[in-house]
C-alpha positions, -999 to 999 in steps of 0.1 A, spaced: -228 324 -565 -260 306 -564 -259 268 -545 -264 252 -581 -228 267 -589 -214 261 -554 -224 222 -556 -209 217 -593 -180 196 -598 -154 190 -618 -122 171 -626 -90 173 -608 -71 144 -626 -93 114 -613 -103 133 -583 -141 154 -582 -136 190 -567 -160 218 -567 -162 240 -600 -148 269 -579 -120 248 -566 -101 236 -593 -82 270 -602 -70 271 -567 -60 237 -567 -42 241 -600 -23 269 -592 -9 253 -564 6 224 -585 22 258 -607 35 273 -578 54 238 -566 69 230 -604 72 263 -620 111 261 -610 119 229 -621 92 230 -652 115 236 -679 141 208 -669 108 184 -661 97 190 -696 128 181 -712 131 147 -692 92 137 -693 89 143 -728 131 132 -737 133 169 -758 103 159 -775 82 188 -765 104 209 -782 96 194 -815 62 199 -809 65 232 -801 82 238 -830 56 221 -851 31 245 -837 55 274 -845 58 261 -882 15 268 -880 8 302 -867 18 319 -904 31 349 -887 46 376 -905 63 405 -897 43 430 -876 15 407 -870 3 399 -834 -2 369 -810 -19 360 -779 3 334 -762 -23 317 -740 -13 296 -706 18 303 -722 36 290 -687 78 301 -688 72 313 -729 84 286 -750 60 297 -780 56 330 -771 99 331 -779 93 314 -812 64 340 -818 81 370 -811 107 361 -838 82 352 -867 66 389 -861 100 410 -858 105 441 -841 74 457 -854 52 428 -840 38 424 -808 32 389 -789 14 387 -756 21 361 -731 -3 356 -702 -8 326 -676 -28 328 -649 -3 313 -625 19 343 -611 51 317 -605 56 308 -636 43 336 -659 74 354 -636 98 323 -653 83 332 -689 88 368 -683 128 366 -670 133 340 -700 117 367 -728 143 396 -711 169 374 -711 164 362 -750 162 401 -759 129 405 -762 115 437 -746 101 465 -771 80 438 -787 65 418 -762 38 420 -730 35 399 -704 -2 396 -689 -18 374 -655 -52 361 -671 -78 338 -670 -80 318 -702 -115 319 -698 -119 360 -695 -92 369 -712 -89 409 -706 -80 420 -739 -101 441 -770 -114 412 -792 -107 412 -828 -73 418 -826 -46 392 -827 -34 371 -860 -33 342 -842 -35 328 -808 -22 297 -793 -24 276 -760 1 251 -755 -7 223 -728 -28 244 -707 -62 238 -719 -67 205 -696 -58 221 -664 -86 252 -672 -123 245 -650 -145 257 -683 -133 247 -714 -157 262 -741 -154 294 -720 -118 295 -727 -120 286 -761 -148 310 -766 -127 339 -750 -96 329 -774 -117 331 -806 -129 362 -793 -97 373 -799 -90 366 -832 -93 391 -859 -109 380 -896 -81 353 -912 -70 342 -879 -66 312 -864 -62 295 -826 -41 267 -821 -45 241 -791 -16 223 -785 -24 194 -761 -21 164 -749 -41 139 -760 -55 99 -768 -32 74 -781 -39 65 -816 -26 30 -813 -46 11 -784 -21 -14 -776 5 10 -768 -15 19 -736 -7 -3 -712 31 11 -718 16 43 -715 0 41 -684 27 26 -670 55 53 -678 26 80 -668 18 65 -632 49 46 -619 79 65 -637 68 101 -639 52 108 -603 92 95 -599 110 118 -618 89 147 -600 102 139 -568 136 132 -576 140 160 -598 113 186 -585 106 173 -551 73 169 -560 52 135 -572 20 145 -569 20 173 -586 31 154 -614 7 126 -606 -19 152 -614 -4 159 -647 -9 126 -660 -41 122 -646 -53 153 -662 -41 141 -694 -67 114 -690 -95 133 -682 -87 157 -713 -113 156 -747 -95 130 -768 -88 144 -803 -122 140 -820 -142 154 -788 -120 189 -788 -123 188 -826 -167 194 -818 -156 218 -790 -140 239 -815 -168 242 -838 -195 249 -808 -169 281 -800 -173 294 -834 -143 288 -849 -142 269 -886 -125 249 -909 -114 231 -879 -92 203 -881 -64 183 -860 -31 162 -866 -17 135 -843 21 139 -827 39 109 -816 10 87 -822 -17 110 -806 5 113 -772 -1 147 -784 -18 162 -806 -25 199 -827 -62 211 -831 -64 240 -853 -94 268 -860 -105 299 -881 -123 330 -875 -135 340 -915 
């Protein structure tokens, strides 16, 4: 690596780390939640994040015998809902790259009776190791904010995407209503670095998490970050008042 790459830097919530850090540094918060993310998720978000899961679900237009790329798919919340839009004769792929809890997404699609139809991979969403051109659709929920090189990784996802499909980036994002912030911050920095060390043992971990929510594109910045990727006819809608929201591209 030349010194110009050593010396970059990046975003680690509100810290600066070097560009060949962060991916360490991630990983480590995955390996300290990954047992406690599921349960963490449903009291962060109070069940919400199943909704917007579902929402996501209620986009890919999967049919039967199609196939998905399930990307930073974590313990395989969309890659579940996935594998039952395409059907036996389908094929969804979840990868992470964080070994702890692409372990939790694999046990979870055994254990919901998903075998013949599924593959679970450890990859880099910004190299992912797959033939391009050949999934109908490819998603990424809530893990584009913790990758190091964003338009790599959404470069490597359209890459994947055969003629007629589409990506979807389900993220985190910028509160549409201003005055809700204050609120906001407060839950993000005071309450939920809580609940991660009463529930997961853990509060800066999840101090991270909300500080990497910050740091993330806010809706209209991701929106141009999809277009520079190549994808088109891009567009976005707002969840829960932008708290999250649903960016959407094509490959024509």
């Amino acid at each position: 690596m030349s010194e110009q790459g050593k010396s970059r830097e990046t975003d680690f919530g509100f810290e600066q780390v070097s560009w060949s850090d962060k991916a360490k540094r991630v990983r480590g918060v995955f390996d300290s939640v990954a047992a406690r993310y599921d349960v963490m998720n449903d009291l962060m978000s109070a069940g919400a994040h199943r909704l917007w899961k579902r929402f996501v679900l209620s986009c890919t237009n999967l049919r039967a015998g199609q196939r998905a790329l399930d990307v930073a798919g974590g313990t395989g919340d969309l890659s579940i809902g996935m594998l039952r839009q395409v059907g036996p004769a389908g094929l969804v792929v979840l990868t992470d790259i964080n070994a702890a809890m692409l372990m939790r997404g694999r046990d979870r699609l055994i254990d919901a009776g998903f075998a013949g139809n599924s593959s679970v991979v450890q990859a880099n969403a910004e190299c992912l190791p797959f033939k391009p051109g050949q999934f109908d659709c490819v998603t990424i929920g809530f893990g584009l904010r913790n990758v190091t090189d964003k338009p790599a990784a959404l470069r490597s996802m359209r890459s994947m995407l055969k003629p007629g499909g589409q990506l979807i980036v389900l993220e985190f994002s910028t509160l549409a209503v201003p005055a809700l912030r204050p609120l906001y911050d407060a839950y993000s920095f005071r309450i939920l670095p809580k609940l991660g060390e009463l529930v997961a043992g853990d509060a800066d971990s999840y101090r991270y998490l909300a500080e990497s929510i910050r740091k993330h594109p806010d809706q209209e910045t991701l929106l141009a970050m999809l277009r520079d990727a190549g994808l088109e006819n891009c567009n976005y809608q707002n969840l829960a008042g932008g708290v999250v929201a649903v960016h959407r591209g094509y490959v024509y």
